[in-house]
C-alpha positions in Angstrom: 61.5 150.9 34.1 63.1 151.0 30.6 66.2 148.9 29.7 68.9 151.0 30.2 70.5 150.0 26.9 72.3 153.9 26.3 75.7 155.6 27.6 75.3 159.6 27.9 78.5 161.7 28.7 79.2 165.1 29.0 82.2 165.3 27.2 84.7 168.3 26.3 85.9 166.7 23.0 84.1 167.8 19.5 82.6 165.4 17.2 85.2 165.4 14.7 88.2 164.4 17.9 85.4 161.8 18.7 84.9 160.0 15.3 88.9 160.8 14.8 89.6 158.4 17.7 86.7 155.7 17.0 84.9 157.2 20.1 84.5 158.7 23.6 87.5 158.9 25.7 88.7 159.1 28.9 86.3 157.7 31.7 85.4 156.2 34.4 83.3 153.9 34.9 81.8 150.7 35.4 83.4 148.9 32.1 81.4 145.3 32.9 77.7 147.7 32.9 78.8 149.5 30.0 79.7 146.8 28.0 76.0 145.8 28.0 74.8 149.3 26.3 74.3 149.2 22.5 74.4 152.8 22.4 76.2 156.3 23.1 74.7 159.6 23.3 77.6 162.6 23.7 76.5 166.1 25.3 78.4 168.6 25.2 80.3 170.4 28.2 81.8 173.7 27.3 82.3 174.6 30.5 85.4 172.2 31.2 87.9 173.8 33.5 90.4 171.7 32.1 90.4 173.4 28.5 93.9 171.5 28.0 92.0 168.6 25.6 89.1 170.6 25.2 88.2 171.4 21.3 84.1 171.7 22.2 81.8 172.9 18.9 77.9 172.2 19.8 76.0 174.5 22.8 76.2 173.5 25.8 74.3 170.8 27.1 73.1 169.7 23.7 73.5 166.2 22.8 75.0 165.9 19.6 75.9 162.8 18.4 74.7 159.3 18.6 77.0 156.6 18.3 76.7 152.6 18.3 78.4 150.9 20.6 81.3 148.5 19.5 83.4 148.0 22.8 84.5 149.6 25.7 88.5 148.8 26.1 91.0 150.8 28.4 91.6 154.3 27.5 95.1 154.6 25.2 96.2 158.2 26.3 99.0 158.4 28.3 98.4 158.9 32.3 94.5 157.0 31.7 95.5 153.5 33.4 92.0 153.7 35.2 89.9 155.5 32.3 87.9 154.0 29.4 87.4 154.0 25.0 83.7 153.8 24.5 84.3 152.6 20.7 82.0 152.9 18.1 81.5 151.3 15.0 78.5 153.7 13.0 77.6 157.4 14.1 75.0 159.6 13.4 75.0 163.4 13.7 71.6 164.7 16.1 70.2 168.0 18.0 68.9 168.0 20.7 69.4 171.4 23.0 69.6 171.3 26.8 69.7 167.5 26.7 72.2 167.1 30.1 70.4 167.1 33.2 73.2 169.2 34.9 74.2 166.1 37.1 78.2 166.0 38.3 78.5 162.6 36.9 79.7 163.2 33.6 78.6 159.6 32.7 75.0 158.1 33.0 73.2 155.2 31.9 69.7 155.9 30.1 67.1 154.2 27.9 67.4 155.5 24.0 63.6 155.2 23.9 63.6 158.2 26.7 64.7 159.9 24.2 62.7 160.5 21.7 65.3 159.5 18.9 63.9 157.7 15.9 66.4 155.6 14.2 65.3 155.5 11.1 65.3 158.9 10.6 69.1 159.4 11.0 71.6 159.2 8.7 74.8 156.5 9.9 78.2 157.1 9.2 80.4 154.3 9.4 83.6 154.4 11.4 86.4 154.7 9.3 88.9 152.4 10.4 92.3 155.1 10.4 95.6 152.9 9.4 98.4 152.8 11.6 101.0 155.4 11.8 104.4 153.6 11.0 106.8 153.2 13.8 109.7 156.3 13.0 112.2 154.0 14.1 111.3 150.7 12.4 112.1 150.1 8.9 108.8 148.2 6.5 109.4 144.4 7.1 110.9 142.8 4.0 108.1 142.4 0.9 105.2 142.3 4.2 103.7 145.7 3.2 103.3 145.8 6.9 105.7 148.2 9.2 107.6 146.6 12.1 106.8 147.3 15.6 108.6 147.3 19.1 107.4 144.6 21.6 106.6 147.6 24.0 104.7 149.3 20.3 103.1 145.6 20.1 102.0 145.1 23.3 100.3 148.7 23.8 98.4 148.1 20.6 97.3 144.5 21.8 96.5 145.9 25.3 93.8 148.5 24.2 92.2 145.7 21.7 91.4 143.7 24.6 90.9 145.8 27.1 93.9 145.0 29.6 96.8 146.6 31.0 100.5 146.2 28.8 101.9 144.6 31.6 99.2 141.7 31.3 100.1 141.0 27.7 102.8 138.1 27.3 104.6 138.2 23.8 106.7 135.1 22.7 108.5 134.6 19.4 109.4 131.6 17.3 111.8 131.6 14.8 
């Protein structure tokens, strides 16, 4: 049996939400396995019920993008306590039609080398790292360039970086 070194999901969300966000959002799953995959293949599921988040471009069932694994770090979106970001740091644009196995998992774990994708063939974007939005109700710190942020701003930022909940992160200042 093959490593199992790949991610696959059957996701709702179109390439462009995926890059837009710096990768694959909201799942469950097992976040210790997944952090040993170096890869990410996203299928696509246009046959979500739930078409609230759904912005879906490819056919169905095709797999459409390959992705390289950066992290995997609790989901940001509000109401996703138990959910997961697989980030990625370089993407790559693929085609390959009836490529979910129609299982109800929408997350699986499989060997890239199953799949018949050539690396060198494919064209890598890198992950374009998107600034932060300043905080509407903080003014720019004096002559930092940098805008201020609430401790509840601060910890939510830090949280997702490392993969905790905001609770768990402890802030203290020195002045």
């Amino acid at each position: 049996m093959r490593e199992q070194d790949t991610i696959v999901v059957f996701t709702a969300r179109s390439p462009e939400r995926i890059v837009r966000e710096g990768g694959s959002q909201s799942w469950v799953l097992n976040a210790a396995r997944a952090k040993q995959c170096g890869w990410l293949i996203c299928t696509q599921n246009r046959h979500n019920p739930d078409h609230e988040f759904s912005d879906a471009t490819e056919p169905h069932g095709s797999a459409f993008l390959l992705g390289k694994i950066s992290g995997v770090r609790r989901s940001a979106e509000e109401g996703d306590d138990d959910r997961w970001l697989i980030a990625i740091s370089a993407y790559a644009r693929i085609n390959v039609p009836d490529a979910w196995d129609h299982g109800r998992n929408p997350v699986r774990y499989a060997s890239l080398a199953d799949w018949g994708i050539i690396l060198d063939e494919l064209d890598f974007e890198p992950m374009q790292q998107a600034a932060p939005a300043p905080s509407p109700r903080a003014p720019q710190a004096a002559g930092a360039g940098i805008a201020a942020l609430t401790i509840a701003e601060a910890k939510t930022a830090l949280a997702a970086t490392f993969g905790v909940k905001p609770e768990a992160v402890e802030i203290t200042i020195r002045g």
